[in-house]
C-alpha positions as a LaTeX table, in Angstrom:
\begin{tabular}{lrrr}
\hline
Residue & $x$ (\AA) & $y$ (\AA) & $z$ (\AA) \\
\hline
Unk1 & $-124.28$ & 16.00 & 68.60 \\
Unk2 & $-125.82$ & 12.27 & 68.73 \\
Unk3 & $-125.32$ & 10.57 & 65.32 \\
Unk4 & $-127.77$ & 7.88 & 65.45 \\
Unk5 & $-130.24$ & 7.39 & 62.88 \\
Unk6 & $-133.71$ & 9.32 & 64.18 \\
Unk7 & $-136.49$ & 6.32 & 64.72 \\
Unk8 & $-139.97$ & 7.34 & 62.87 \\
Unk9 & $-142.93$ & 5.85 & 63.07 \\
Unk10 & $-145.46$ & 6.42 & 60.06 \\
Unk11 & $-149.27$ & 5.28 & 61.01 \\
Unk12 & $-151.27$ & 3.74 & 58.25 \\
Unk13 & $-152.78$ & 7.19 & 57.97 \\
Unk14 & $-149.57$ & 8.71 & 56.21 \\
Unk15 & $-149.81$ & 5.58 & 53.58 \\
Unk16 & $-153.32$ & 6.01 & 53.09 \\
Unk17 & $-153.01$ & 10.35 & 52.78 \\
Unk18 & $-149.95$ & 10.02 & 50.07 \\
Unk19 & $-152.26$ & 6.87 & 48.19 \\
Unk20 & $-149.63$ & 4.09 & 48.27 \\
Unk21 & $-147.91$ & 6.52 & 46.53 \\
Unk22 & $-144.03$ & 4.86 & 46.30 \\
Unk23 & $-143.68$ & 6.17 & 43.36 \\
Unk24 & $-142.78$ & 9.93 & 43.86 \\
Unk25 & $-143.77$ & 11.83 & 46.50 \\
Unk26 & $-142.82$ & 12.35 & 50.57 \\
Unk27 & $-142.97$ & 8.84 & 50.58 \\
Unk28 & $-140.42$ & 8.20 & 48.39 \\
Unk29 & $-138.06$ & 11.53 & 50.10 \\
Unk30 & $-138.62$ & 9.75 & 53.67 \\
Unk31 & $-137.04$ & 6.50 & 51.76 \\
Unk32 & $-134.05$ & 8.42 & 50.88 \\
Unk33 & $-133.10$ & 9.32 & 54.43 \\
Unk34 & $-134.14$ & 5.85 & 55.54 \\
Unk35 & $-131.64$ & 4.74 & 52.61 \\
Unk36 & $-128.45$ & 7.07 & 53.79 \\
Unk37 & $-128.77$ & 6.09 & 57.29 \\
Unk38 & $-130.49$ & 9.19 & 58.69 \\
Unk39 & $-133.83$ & 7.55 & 59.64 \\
Unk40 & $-134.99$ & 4.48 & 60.55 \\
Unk41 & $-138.87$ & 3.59 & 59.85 \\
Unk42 & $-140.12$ & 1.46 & 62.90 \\
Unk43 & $-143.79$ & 0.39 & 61.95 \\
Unk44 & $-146.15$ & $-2.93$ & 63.46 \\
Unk45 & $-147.87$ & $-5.40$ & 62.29 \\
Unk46 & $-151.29$ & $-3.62$ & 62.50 \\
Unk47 & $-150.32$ & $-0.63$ & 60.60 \\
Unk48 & $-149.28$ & $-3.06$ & 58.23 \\
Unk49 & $-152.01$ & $-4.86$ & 57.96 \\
Unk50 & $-154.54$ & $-1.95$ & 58.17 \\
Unk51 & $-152.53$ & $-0.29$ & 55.42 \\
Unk52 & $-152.85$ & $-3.63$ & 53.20 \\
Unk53 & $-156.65$ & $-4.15$ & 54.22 \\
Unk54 & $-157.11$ & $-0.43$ & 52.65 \\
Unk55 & $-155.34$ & $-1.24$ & 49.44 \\
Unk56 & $-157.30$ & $-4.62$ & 48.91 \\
Unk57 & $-160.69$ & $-1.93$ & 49.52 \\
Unk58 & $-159.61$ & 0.66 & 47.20 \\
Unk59 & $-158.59$ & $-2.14$ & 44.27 \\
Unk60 & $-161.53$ & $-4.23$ & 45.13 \\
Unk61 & $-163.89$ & $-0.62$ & 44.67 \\
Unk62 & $-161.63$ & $-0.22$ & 41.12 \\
Unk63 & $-161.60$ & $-3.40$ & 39.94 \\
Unk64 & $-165.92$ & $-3.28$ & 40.93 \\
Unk65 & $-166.37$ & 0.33 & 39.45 \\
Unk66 & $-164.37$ & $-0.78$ & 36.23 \\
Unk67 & $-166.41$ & $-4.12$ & 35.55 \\
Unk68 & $-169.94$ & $-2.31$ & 35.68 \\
Unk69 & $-168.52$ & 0.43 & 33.37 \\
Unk70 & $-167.75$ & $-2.12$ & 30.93 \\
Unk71 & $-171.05$ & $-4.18$ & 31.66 \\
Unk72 & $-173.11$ & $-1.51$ & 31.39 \\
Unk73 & $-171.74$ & $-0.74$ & 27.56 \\
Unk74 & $-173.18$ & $-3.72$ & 26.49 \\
Unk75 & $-172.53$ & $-3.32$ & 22.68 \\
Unk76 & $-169.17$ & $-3.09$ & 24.01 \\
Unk77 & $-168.60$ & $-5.53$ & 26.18 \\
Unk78 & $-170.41$ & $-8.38$ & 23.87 \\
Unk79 & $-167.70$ & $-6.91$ & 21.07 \\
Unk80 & $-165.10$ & $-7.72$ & 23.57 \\
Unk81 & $-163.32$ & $-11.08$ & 22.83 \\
Unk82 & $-163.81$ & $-13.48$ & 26.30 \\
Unk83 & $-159.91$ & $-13.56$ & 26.58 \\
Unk84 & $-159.39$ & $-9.76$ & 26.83 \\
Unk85 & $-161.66$ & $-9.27$ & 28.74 \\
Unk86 & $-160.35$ & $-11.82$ & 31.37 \\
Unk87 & $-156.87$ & $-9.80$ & 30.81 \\
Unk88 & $-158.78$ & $-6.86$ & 31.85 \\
Unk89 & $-160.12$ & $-8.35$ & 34.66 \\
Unk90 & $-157.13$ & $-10.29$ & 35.87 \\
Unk91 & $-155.20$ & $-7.18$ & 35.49 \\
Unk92 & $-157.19$ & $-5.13$ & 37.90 \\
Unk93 & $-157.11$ & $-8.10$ & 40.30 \\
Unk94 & $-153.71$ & $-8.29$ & 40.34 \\
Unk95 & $-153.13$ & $-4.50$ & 41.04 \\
Unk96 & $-154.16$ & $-5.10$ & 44.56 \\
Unk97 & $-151.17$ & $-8.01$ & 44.99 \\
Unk98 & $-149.02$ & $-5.88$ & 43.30 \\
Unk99 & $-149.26$ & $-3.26$ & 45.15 \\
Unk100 & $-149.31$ & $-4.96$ & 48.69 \\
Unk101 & $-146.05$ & $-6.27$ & 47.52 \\
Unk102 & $-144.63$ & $-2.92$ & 46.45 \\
Unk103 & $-145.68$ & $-1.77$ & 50.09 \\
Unk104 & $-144.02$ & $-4.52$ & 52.04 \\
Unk105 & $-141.25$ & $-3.92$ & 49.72 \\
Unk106 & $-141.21$ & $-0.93$ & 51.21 \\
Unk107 & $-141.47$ & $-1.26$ & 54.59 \\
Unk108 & $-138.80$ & $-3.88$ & 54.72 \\
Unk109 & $-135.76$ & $-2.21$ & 53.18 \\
Unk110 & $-136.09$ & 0.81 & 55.18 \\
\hline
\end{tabular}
């Protein structure tokens, strides 16, 4: 029996399907064997730059989605102090970054 590690190759669609999900998931089981030794995940450079293109999109659609929500309560959003609302903003820019990192993160200790 050969006891080399078996070489996988996970398209951008398997990112996209489990959501960036690195959380829980078949994501994070696939990490496990990748972590004892049993697998190996062999990606490219365009998967991983489709798969971050996607995650800018879907963050870009949240953070977009979330500012008109709050625009359009107007009462609301004029209660809002200036500097919270930045926070709220900067905090849904920064989930794209964050979770490009978390994704590369990924990629590279497996």
């Amino acid at each position: 029996m050969n006891n080399e590690p078996l070489k996988v190759f996970l398209d951008s669609n398997v990112f996209i399907g489990s959501q960036y999900n690195l959380q829980t998931g078949s994501l994070v089981s696939f990490g496990k064997y990748c972590d004892n030794g049993n697998v190996i995940l062999c990606s490219n450079d365009i998967v991983i730059r489709e798969v971050i293109r996607n995650i800018r999109q879907e963050v870009d659609e949240l953070a977009r989605i979330a500012k008109n929500a709050i625009k359009q309560k107007a009462p609301l959003f004029n209660s809002i102090p200036y500097p919270v609302y930045k926070n709220i903003e900067n905090t849904l820019l920064s989930t794209a970054k964050n979770a490009e990192k978390a994704f590369i993160e990924y990629t590279k200790i497996l």
